[in-house]
DSSP file (Angstrom, degrees, kcal/mol; ACC not computed):
  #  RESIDUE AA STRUCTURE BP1 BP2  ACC     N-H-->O    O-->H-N    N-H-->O    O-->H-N    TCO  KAPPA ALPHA  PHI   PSI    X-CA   Y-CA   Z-CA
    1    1 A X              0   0    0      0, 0.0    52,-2.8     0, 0.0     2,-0.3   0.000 360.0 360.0 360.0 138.8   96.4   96.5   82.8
    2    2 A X  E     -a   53   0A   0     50,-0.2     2,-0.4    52,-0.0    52,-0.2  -0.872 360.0-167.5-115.8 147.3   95.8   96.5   86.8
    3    3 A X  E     +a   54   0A   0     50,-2.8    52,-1.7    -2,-0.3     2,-0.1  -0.921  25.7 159.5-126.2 108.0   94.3   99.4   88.6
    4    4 A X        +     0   0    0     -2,-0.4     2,-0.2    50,-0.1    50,-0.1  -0.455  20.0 126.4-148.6  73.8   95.1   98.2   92.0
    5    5 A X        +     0   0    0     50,-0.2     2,-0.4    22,-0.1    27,-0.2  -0.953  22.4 145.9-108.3 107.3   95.1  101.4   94.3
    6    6 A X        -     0   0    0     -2,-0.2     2,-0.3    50,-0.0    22,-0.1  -0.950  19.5-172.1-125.9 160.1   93.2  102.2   97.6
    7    7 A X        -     0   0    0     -2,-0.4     2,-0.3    17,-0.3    -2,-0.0  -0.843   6.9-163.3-136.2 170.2   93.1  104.0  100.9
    8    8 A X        -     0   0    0     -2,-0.3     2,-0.4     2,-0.0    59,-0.1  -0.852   8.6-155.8-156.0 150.8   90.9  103.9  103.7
    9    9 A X        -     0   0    0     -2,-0.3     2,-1.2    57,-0.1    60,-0.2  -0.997  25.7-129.0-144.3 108.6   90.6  106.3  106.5
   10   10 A X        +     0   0    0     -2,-0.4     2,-0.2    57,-0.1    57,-0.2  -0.680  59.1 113.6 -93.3 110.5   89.0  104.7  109.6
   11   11 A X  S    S-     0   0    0     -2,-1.2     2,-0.5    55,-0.7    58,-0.3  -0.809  74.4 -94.8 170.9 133.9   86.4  106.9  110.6
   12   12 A X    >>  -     0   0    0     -2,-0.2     3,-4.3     1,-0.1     4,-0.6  -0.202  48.8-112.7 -56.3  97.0   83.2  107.4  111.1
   13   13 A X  T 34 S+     0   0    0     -2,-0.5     3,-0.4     1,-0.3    -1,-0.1   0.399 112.5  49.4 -24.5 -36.8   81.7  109.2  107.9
   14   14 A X  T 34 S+     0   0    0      1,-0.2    -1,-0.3     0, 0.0    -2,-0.1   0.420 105.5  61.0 -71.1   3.7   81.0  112.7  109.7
   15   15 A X  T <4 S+     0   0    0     -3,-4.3    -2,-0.2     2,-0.0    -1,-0.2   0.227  76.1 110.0 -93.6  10.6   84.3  112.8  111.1
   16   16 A X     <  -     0   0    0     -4,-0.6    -4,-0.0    -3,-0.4     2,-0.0  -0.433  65.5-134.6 -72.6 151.6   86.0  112.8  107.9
   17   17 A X        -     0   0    0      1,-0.1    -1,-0.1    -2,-0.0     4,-0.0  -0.037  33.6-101.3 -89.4-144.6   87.7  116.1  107.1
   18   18 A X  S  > S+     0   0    0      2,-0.1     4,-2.4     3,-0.1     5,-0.1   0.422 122.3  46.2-122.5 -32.3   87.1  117.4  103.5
   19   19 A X  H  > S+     0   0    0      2,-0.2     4,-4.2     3,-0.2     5,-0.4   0.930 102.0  60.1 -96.5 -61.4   90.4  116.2  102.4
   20   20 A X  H  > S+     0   0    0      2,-0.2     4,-1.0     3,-0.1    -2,-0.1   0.908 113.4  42.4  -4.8 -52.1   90.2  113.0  103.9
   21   21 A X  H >> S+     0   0    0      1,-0.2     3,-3.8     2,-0.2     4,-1.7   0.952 117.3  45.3 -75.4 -63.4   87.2  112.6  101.7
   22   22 A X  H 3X S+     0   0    0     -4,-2.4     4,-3.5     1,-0.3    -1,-0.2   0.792 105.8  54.6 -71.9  -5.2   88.6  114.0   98.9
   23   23 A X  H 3X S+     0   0    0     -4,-4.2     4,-0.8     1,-0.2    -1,-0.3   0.668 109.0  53.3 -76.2  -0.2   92.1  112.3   98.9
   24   24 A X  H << S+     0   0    0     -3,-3.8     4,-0.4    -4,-1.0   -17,-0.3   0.753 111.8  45.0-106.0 -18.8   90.1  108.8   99.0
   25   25 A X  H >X>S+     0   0    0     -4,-1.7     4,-3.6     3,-0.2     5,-2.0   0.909 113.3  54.5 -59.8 -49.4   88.0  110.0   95.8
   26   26 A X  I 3<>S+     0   0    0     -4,-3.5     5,-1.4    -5,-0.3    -2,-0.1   0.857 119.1  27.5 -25.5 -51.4   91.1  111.1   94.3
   27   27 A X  I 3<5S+     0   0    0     -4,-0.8     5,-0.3     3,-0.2    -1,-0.2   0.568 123.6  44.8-107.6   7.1   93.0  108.0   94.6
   28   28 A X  I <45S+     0   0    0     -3,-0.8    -2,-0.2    -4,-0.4    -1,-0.2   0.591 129.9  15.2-132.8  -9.9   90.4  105.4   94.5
   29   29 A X  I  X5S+     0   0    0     -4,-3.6     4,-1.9     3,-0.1    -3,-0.2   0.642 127.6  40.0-106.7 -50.0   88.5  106.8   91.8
   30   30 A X  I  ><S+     0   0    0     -5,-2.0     4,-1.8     2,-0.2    -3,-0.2   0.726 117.7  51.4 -57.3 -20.5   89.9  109.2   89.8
   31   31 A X  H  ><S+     0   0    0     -5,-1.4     4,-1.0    -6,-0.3     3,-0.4   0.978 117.9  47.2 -60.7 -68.9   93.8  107.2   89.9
   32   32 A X  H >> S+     0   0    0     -5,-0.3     4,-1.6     1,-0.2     3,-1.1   0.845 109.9  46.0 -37.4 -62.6   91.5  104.4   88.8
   33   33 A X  H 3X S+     0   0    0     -4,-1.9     4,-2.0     1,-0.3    -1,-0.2   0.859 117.7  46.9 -52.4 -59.0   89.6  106.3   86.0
   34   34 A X  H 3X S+     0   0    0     -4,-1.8     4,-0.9    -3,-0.4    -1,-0.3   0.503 103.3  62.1 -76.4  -6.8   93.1  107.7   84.7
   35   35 A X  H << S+     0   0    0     -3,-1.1     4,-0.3    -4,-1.0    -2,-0.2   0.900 111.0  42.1 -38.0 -80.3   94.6  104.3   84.8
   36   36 A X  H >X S+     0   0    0     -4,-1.6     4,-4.6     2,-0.3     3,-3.1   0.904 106.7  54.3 -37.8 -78.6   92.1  103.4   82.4
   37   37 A X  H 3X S+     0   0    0     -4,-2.0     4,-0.7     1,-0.3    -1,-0.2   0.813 110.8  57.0 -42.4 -49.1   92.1  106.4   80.1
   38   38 A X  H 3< S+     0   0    0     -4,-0.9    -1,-0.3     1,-0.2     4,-0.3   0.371 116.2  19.7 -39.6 -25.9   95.8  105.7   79.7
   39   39 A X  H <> S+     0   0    0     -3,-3.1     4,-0.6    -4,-0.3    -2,-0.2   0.569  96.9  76.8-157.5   7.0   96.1  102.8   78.8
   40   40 A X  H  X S+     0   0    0     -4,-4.6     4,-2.5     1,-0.1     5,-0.2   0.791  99.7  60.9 -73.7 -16.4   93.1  101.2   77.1
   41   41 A X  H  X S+     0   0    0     -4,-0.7     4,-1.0    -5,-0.4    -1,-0.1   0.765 107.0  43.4 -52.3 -42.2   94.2  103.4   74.1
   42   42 A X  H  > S+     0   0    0     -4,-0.3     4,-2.4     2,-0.2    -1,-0.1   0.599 109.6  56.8 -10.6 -51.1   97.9  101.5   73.9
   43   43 A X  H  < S+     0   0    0     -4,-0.6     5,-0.3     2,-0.2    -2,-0.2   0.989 114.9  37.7 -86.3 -39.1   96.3   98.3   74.4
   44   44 A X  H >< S+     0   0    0     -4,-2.5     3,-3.8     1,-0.3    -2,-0.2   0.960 109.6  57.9 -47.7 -75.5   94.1   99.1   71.2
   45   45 A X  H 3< S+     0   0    0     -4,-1.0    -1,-0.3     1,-0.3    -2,-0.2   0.648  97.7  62.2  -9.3 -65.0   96.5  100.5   69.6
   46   46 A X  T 3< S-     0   0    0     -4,-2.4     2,-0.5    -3,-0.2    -1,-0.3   0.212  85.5-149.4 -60.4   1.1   98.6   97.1   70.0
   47   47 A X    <   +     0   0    0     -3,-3.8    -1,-0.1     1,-0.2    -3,-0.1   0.136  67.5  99.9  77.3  12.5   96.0   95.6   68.1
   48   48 A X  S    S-     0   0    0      1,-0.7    -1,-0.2    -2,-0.5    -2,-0.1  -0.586  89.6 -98.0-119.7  31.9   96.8   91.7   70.4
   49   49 A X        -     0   0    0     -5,-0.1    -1,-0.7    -6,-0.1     2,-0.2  -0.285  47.0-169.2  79.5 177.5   94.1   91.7   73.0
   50   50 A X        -     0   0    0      2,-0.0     2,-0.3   -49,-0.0   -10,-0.0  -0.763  11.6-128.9 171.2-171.3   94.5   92.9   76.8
   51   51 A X        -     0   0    0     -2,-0.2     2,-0.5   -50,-0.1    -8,-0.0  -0.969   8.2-146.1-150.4 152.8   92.7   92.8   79.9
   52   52 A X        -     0   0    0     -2,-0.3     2,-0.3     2,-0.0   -50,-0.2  -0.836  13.7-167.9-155.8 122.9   91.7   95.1   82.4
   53   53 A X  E     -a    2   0A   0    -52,-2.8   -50,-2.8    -2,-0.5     2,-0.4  -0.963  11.1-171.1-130.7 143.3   91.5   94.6   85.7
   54   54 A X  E     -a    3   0A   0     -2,-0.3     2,-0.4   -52,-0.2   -50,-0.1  -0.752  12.1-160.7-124.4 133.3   90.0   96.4   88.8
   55   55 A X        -     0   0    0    -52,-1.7     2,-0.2    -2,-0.4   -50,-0.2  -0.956   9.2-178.5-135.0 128.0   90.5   95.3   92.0
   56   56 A X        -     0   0    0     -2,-0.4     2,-0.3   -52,-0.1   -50,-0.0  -0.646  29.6-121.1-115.4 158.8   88.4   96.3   95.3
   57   57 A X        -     0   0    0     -2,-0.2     4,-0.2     1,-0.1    -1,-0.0  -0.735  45.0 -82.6-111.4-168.5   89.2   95.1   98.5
   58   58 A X  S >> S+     0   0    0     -2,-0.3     3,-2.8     1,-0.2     4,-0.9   0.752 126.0  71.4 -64.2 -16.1   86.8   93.1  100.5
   59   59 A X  G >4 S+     0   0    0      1,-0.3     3,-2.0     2,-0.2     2,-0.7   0.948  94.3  70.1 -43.6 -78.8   84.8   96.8  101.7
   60   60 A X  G 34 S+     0   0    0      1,-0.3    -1,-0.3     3,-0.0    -2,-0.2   0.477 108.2  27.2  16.1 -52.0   83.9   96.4   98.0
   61   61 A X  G <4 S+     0   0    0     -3,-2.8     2,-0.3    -2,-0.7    -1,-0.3   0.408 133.4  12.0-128.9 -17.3   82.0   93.8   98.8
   62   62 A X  S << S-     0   0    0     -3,-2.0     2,-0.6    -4,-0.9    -1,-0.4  -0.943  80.5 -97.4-161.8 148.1   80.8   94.1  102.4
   63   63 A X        -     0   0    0     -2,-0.3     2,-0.3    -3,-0.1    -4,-0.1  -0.693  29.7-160.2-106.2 130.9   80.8   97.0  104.8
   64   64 A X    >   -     0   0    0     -2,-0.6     3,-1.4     1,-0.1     4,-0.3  -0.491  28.2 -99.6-101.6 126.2   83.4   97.3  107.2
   65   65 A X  T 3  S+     0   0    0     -2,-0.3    -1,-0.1     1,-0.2   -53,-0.0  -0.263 109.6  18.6 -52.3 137.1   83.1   99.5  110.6
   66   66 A X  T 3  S+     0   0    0      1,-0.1   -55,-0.7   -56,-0.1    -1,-0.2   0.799 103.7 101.3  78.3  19.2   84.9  102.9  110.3
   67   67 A X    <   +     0   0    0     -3,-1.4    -2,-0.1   -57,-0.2    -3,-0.1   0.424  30.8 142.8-135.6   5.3   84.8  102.5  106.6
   68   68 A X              0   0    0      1,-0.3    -1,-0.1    -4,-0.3   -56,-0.1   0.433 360.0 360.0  59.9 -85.4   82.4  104.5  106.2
   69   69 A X              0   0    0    -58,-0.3    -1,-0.3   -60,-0.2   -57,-0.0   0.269 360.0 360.0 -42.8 360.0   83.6  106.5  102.4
């Protein structure tokens, strides 16, 4: 299983609206988080192993101007 969703909204973290913010929790954690729920249960179930993997981009890993969220 991949969870490989994001958005970004380039802008300065007090210019974000309130939907801005929340449609980038929405989809870049909770999509992730339900991703998950969904289907590590199956992959037991299938009783053969799996993987799961979760995939940032590089803002993940270093912080990018305007990226604020």
């Amino acid at each position: 299983m991949v969870a490989n969703a994001s958005i970004v909204n380039w802008a300065r973290f007090w210019e974000l609206s309130d939907d801005q913010w929340q449609n980038m929790i929405d989809v870049n954690l909770t999509g992730v988080w339900r991703t998950l729920k969904v289907s590590t249960p199956r992959m037991i179930e299938a009783g053969n192993g799996g993987s799961i993997i979760t995939i940032s981009s590089v803002a993940g890993i270093k912080a990018l101007p305007g990226q604020s969220h």
